[in-house]
MITORLUM-254654 format. One record per residue (C-alpha): y, z, x; residue in one letter. Coordinates in nm, 2 decimals, always signed. Layout:
% MITORLUM-254654
<v->Y, w->Z, u->X, lumba->A> $
...
This chain:
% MITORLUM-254654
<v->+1.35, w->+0.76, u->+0.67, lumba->X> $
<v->+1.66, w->+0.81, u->+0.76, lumba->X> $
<v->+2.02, w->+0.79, u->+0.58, lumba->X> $
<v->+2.16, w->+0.48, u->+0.77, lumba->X> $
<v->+1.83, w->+0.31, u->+0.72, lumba->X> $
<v->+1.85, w->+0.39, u->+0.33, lumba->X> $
<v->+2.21, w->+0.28, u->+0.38, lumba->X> $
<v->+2.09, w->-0.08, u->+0.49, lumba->X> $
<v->+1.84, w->-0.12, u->+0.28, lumba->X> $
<v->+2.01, w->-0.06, u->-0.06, lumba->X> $
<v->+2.31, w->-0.23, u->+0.05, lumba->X> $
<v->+2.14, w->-0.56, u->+0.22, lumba->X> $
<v->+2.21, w->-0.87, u->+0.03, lumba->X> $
<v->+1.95, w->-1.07, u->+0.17, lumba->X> $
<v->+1.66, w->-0.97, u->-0.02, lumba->X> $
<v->+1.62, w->-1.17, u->-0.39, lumba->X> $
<v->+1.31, w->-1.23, u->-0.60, lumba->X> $
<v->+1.24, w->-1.64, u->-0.63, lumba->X> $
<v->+1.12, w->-1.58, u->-0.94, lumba->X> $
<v->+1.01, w->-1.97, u->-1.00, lumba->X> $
<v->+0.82, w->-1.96, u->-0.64, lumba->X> $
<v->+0.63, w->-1.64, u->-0.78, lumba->X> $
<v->+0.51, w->-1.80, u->-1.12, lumba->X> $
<v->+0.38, w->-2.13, u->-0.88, lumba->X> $
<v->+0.23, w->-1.88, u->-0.66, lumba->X> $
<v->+0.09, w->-1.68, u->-0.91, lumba->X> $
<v->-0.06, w->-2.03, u->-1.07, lumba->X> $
<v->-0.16, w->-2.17, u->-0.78, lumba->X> $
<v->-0.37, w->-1.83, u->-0.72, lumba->X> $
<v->-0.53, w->-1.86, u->-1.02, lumba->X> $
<v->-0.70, w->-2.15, u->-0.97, lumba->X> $
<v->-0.80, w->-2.17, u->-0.59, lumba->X> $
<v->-1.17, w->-2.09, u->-0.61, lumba->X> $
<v->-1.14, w->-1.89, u->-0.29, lumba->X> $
<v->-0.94, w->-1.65, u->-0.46, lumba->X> $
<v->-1.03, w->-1.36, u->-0.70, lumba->X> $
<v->-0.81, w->-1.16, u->-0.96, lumba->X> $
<v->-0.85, w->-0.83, u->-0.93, lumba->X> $
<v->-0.62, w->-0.70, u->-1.18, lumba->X> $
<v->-0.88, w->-0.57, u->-1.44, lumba->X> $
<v->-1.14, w->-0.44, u->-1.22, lumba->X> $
<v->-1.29, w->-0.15, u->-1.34, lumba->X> $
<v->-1.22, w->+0.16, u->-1.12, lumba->X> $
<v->-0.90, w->+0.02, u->-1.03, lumba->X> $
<v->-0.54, w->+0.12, u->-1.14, lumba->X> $
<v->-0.28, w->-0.17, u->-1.07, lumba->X> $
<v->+0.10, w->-0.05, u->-0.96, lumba->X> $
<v->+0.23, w->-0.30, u->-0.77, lumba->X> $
<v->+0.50, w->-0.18, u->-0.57, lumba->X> $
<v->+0.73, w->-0.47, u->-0.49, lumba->X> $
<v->+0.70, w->-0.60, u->-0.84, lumba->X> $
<v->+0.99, w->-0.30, u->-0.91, lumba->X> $
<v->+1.25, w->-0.08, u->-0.69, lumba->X> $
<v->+1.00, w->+0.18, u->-0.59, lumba->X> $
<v->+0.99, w->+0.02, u->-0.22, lumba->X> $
<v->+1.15, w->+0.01, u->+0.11, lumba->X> $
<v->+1.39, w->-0.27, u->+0.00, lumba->X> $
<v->+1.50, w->-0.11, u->-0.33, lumba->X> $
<v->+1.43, w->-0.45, u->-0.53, lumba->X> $
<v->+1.18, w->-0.60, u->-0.75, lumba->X> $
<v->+1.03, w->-0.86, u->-0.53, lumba->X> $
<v->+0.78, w->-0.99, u->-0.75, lumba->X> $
<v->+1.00, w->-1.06, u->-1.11, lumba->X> $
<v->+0.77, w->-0.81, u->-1.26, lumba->X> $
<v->+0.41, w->-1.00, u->-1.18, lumba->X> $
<v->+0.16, w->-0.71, u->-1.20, lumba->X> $
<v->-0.17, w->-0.97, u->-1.16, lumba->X> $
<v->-0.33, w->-0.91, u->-0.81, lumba->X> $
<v->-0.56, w->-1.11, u->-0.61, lumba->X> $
<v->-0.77, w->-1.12, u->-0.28, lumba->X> $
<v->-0.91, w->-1.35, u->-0.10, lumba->X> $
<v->-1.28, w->-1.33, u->-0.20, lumba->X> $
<v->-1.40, w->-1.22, u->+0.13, lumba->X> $
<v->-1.16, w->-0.90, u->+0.07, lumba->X> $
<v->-1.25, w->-0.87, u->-0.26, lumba->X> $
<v->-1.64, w->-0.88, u->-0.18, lumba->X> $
<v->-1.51, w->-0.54, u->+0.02, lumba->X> $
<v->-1.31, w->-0.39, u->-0.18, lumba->X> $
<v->-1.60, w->-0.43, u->-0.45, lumba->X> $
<v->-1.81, w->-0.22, u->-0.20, lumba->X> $
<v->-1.60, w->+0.06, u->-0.16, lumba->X> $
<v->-1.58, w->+0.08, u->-0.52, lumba->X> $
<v->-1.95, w->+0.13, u->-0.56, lumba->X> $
<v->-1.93, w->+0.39, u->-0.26, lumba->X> $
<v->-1.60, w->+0.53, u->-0.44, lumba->X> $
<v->-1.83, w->+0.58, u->-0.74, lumba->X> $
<v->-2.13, w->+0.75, u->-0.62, lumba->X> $
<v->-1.94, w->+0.96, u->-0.41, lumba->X> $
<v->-1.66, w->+1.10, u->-0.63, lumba->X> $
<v->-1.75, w->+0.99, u->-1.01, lumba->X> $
<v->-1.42, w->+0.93, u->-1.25, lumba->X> $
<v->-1.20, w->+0.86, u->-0.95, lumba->X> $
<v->-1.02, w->+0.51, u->-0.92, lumba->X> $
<v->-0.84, w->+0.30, u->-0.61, lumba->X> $
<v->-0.45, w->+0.27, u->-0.72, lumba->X> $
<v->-0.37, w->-0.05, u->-0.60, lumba->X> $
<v->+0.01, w->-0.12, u->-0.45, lumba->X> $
<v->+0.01, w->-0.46, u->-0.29, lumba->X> $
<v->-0.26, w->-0.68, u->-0.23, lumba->X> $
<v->-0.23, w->-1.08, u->-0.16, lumba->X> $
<v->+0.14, w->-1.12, u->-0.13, lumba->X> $
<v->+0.34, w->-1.48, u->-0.12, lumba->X> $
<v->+0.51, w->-1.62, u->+0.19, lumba->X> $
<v->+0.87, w->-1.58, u->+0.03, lumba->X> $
<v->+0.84, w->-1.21, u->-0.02, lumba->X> $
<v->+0.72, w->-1.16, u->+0.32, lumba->X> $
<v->+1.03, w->-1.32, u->+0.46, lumba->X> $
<v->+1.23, w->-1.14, u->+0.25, lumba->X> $
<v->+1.12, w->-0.82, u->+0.39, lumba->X> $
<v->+1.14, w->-0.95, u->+0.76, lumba->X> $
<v->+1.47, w->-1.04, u->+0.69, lumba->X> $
<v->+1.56, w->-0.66, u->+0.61, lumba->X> $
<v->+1.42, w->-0.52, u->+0.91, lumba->X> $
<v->+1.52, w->-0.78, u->+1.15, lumba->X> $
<v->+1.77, w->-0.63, u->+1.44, lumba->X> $
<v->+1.61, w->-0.26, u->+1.34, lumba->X> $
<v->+1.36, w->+0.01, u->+1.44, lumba->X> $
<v->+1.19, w->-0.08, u->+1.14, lumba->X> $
<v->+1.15, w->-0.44, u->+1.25, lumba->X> $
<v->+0.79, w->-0.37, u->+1.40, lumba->X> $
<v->+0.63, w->-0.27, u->+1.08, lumba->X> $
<v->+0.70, w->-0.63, u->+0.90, lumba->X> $
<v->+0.49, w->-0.95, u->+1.01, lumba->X> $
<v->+0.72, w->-1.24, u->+1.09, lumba->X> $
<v->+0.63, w->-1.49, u->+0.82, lumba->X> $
<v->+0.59, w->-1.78, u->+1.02, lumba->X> $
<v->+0.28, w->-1.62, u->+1.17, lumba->X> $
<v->+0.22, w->-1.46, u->+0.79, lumba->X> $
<v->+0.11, w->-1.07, u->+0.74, lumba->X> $
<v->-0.27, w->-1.06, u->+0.61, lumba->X> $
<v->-0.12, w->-1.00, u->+0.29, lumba->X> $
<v->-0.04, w->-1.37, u->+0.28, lumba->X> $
<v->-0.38, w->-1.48, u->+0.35, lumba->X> $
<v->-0.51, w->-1.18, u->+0.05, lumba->X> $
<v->-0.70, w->-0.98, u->+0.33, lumba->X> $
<v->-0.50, w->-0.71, u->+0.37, lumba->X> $
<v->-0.49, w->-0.42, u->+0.07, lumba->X> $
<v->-0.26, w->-0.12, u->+0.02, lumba->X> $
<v->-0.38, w->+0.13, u->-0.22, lumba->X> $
<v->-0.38, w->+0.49, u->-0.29, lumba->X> $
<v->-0.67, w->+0.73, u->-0.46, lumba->X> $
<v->-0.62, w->+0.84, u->-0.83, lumba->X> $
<v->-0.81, w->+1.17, u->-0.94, lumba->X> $
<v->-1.03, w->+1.16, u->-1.27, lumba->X> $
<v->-0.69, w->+1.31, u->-1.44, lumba->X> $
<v->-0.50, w->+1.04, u->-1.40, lumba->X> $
<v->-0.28, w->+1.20, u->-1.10, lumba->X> $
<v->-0.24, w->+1.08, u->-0.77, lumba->X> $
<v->-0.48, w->+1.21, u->-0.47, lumba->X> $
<v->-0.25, w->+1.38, u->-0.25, lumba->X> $
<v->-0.23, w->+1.14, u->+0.09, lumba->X> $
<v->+0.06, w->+1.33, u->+0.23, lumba->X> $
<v->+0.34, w->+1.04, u->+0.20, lumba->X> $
<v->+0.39, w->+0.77, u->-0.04, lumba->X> $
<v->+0.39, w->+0.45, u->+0.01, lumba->X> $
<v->+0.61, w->+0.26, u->+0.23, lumba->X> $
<v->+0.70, w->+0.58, u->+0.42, lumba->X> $
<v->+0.79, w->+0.46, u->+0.76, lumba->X> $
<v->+0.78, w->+0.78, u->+0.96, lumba->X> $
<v->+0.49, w->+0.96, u->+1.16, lumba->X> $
<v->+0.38, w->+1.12, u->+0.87, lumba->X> $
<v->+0.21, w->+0.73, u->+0.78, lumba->X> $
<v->+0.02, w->+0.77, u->+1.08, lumba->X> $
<v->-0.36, w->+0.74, u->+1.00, lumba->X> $
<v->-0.53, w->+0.81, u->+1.41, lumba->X> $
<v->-0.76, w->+1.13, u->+1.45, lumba->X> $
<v->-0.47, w->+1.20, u->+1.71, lumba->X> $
<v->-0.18, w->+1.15, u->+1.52, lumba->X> $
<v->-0.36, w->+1.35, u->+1.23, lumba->X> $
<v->-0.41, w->+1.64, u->+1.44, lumba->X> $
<v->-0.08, w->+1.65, u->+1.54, lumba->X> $
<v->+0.11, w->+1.66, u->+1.22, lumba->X> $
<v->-0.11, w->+1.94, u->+1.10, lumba->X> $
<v->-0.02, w->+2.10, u->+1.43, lumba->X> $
<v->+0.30, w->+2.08, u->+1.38, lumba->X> $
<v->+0.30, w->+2.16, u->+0.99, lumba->X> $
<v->+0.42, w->+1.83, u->+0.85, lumba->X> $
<v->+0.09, w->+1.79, u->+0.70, lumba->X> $
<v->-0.18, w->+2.03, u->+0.55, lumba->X> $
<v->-0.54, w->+2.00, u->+0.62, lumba->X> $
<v->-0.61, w->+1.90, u->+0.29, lumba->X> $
<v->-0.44, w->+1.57, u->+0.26, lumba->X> $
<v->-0.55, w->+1.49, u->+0.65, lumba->X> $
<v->-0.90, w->+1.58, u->+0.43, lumba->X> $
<v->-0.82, w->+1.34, u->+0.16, lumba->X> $
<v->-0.70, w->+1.05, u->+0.41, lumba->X> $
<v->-1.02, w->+1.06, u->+0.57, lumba->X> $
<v->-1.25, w->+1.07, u->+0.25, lumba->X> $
<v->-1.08, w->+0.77, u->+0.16, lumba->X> $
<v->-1.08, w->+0.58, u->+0.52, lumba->X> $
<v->-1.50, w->+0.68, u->+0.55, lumba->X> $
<v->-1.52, w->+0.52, u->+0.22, lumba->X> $
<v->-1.28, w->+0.19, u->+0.34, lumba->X> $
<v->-1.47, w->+0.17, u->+0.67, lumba->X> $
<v->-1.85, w->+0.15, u->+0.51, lumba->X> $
<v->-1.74, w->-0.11, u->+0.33, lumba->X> $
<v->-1.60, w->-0.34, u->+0.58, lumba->X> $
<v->-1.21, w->-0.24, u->+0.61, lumba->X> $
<v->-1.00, w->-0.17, u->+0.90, lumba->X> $
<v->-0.74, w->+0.03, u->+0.90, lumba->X> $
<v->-0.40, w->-0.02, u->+1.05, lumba->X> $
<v->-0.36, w->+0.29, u->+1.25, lumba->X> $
<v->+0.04, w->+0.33, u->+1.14, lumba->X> $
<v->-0.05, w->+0.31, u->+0.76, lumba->X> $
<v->-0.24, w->+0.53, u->+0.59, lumba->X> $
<v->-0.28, w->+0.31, u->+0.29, lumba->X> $
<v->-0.33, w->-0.03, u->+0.45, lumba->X> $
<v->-0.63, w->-0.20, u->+0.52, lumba->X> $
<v->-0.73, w->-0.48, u->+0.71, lumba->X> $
<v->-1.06, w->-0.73, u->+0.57, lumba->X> $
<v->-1.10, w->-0.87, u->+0.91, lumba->X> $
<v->-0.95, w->-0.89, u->+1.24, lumba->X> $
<v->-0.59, w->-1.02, u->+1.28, lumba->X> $
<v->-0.69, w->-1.31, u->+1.52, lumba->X> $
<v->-0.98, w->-1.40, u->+1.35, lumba->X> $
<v->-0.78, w->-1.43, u->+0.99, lumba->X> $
<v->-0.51, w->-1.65, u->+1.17, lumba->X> $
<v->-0.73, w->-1.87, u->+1.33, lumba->X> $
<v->-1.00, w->-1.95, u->+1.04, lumba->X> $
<v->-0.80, w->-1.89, u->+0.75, lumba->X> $
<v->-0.54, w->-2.01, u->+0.54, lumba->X> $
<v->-0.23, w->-1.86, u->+0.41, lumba->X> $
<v->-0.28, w->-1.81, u->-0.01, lumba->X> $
<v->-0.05, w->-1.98, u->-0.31, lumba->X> $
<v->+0.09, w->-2.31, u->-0.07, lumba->X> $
């Protein structure tokens, strides 16, 4: 990322937590029946991301809320990567950063980006990411130590190194801006993703999609109105 975009995002006085929408949201989660709460699962580690500074916009988003939820179809999914996870790399755990995600945030981040190069990677909220409807999940891999699997970027990185193609893969081992081992460890983690039902979004290593764009937006609704 570079310095004017760092620039613009620390300075932007657009982006504010609505702390009283997030505790409705939050309740209003809690008790939709098509919604589960995944913030004690075991084989998961929770850190959500835009519920503190550690993110693109430099701003706690989320007033400190560290309960997640999916939409149950997501969560059916993310359920079976976990049993795959398990069999396949025993003591290792999915590190959640941002799963179902309310409206106002979203807009908050569009509002950032809006006018720049960046503006592609943020869903408009008046069509709503699939964050809003809980079927989109970004999450990292934690080894049986407690550290993080090394992916090659964090999260939020909004460069080429993010890019999760065969192609694009290739090429930044190619041209030594990744090694083969985290290419490795990206696709250990998509395989295990992919059996279970999720998509990934080929700009993003670490998002994944429970269904189809169109479908979600045309049979679902957005979570927490």
């Amino acid at each position: 990322m570079n310095n004017l975009l760092i620039g613009l995002l620390m300075l932007s006085n657009v982006v504010f937590a609505d702390c009283n929408g997030m505790k409705r949201w939050v309740q209003n989660l809690a008790v939709d029946s098509q919604v589960v709460e995944i913030t004690h699962w075991e084989g998961l580690a929770i850190d959500l991301r835009y519920a503190q500074d550690q993110n693109i916009v430099h701003r706690d988003l989320y007033c400190q809320e560290t309960r997640a939820f999916l939409h149950r179809v997501a969560a059916q999914k993310l359920q079976a990567a976990l049993d795959i996870l398990r069999k396949e790399q025993p003591g290792y755990k999915l590190l959640i950063w941002d799963a179902a995600r309310p409206l106002f945030a979203q807009q908050a981040l569009r509002d950032l980006v809006r006018g720049t190069p960046m503006s592609a990677y943020v869903t408009s909220a008046s069509k709503g990411s699939l964050h809003n409807y809980g079927m989109a999940i970004d999450l990292s891999v934690l080894k049986p130590d407690g550290s993080r699997m090394d992916l090659g970027t964090d999260f939020d990185d909004l460069s080429a190194k993010a890019g999760a193609t065969v192609r694009a893969e290739d090429s930044l081992v190619q041209a030594g801006d990744l090694g083969t081992r985290q290419i490795g460890n990206r696709r250990v983690l998509r395989s295990i993703m992919r059996r279970a039902g999720w998509i990934q979004l080929p700009s993003e290593w670490w998002h994944f999609n429970a269904a189809y764009s169109a479908d979600v937006h045309a049979n679902m609704t957005v979570l927490g109105k």
